[in-house]
N, C-alpha and C positions, 0 to 999 in steps of 0.2 A: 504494500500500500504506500502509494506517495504521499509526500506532505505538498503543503503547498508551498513551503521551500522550495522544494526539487523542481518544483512548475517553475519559481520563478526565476531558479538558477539551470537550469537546463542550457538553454541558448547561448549563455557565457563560456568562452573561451579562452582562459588567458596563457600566457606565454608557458608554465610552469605550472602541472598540477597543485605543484604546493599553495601557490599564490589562489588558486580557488577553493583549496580546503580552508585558507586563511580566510576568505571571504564567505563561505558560510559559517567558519563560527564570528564571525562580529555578526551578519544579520541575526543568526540567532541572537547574541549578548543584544543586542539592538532592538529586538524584536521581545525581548523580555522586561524590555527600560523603554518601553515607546516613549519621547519627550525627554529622554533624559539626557544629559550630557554624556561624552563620549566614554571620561571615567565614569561616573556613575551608570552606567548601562554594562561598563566593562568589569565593576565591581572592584578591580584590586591591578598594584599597580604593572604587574606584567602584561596581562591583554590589554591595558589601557595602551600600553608602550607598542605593543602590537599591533593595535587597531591603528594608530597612528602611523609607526613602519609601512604598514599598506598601503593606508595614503597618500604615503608618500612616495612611493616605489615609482621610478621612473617606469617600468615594465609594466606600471598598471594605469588604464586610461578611463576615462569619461565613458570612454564606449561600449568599453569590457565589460566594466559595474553594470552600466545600463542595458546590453543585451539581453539579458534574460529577461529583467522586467518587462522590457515592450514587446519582445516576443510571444510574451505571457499576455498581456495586456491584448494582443493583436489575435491571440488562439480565443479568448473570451470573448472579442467583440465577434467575430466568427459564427460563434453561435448563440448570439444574442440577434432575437427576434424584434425588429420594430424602429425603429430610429431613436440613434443615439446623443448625446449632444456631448461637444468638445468642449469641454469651459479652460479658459486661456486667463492666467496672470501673471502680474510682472511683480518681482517680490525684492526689493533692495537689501544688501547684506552691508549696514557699516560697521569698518572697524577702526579700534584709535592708532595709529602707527606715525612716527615722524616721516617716516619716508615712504612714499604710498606708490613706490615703483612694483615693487613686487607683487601688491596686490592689483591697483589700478584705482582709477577714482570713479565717482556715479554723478557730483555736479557740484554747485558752488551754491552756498546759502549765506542769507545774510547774519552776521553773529552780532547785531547789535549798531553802534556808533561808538567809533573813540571820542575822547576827552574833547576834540577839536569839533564835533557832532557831524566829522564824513562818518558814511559806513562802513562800519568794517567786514569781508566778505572770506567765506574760508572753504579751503577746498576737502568736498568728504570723501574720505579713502573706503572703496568698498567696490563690491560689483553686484551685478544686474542680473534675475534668473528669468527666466520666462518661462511657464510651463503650461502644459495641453492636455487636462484630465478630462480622461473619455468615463462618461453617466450615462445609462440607460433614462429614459422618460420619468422613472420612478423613482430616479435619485441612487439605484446603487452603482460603486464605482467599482468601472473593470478597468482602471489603472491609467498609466501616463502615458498618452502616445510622442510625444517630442519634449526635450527638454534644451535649453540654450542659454550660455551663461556670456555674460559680457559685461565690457565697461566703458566709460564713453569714451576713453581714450582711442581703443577699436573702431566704434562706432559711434559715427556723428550724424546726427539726422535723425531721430528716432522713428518720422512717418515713413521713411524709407526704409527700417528694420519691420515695423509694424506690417506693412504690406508682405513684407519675406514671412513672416513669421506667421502670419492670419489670411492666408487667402481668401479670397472671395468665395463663398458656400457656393454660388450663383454657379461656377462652372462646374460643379459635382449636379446640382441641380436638372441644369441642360442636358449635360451625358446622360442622366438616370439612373447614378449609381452613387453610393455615399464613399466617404472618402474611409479609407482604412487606418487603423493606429499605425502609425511610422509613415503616412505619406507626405505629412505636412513637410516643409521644405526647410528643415529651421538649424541644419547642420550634424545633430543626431537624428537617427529613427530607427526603426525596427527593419531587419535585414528582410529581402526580401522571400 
């Protein structure tokens, strides 16, 4: 009998068996601490340290992680009967760092007026996620079909992302066909 683990890591492939045994025990630790911080999910301080290692593993990519989920997400929408709906947000990550090269920046807010009453204006270190949760009519979710992370520094323009990122339903419409989890254009999706 499978769990719903193995559905959602099936698809995933990475470089090194090890590195995928590594990644299902963090979703498990993860999947036991939903909300919780990465120690706190991880309980104690060697899989915290592990969990982290992953992440950071040059051999391990955005895509990797995310394979199984949308391929999983793409086998459920499959056999769901009826029209689904895509809901799309944009969810800002800031973090406090002096030098915001490594991570990238999301925009410039005003922080007040100095002494002399110009304003003073500062720039916030973080980055940009976009995501594409596929819901049936009745609100349950059969998971993420695209995911996209960015910072403005990448990308200027945001109706020009917007458009990449949200097509127009109108040409699914036309054809007569709905669009499938991983078809959206948005740089990850579900393997064909």
């Amino acid at each position: 009998m499978t769990s719903w683990l193995d559905d959602e890591l099936q698809a995933c492939n990475f470089a090194d068996v090890r590195l995928g045994k590594r990644f299902r025990i963090v979703l498990e630790r993860f999947s036991q601490g939903l909300g919780e911080t990465i120690p706190l999910a991880c309980q104690d301080w060697a899989s915290t340290k592990a969990a982290y290692r992953f992440f950071s593993n040059r051999r391990v990519s955005e895509q990797e992680i995310l394979a199984g989920h949308f391929q999983a997400t793409r086998a459920r929408f499959q056999v769901t009967e009826g029209w689904v709906l895509v809901l799309h947000d944009t969810t800002e990550f800031s973090f406090q760092r002096e030098d915001s090269g490594a991570i990238g920046v999301t925009n410039r807010v005003n922080s007040g007026k100095d002494p002399a009453g110009r304003l003073r204006m500062h720039t916030v270190c973080g980055l940009l996620m976009h995501s594409s949760l596929v819901v049936t009519t009745e609100g349950l979710p059969l998971g993420l079909a695209a995911v996209k992370f960015w910072t403005r520094k990448k990308f200027k323009g945001c109706n020009a992302l917007k458009k990449k990122i949200n097509p127009h339903p109108a040409s699914y419409r036309r054809e007569g066909k709905r669009p499938l989890a991983g078809e959206l254009e948005t740089g990850h999706h579900a393997p064909e």
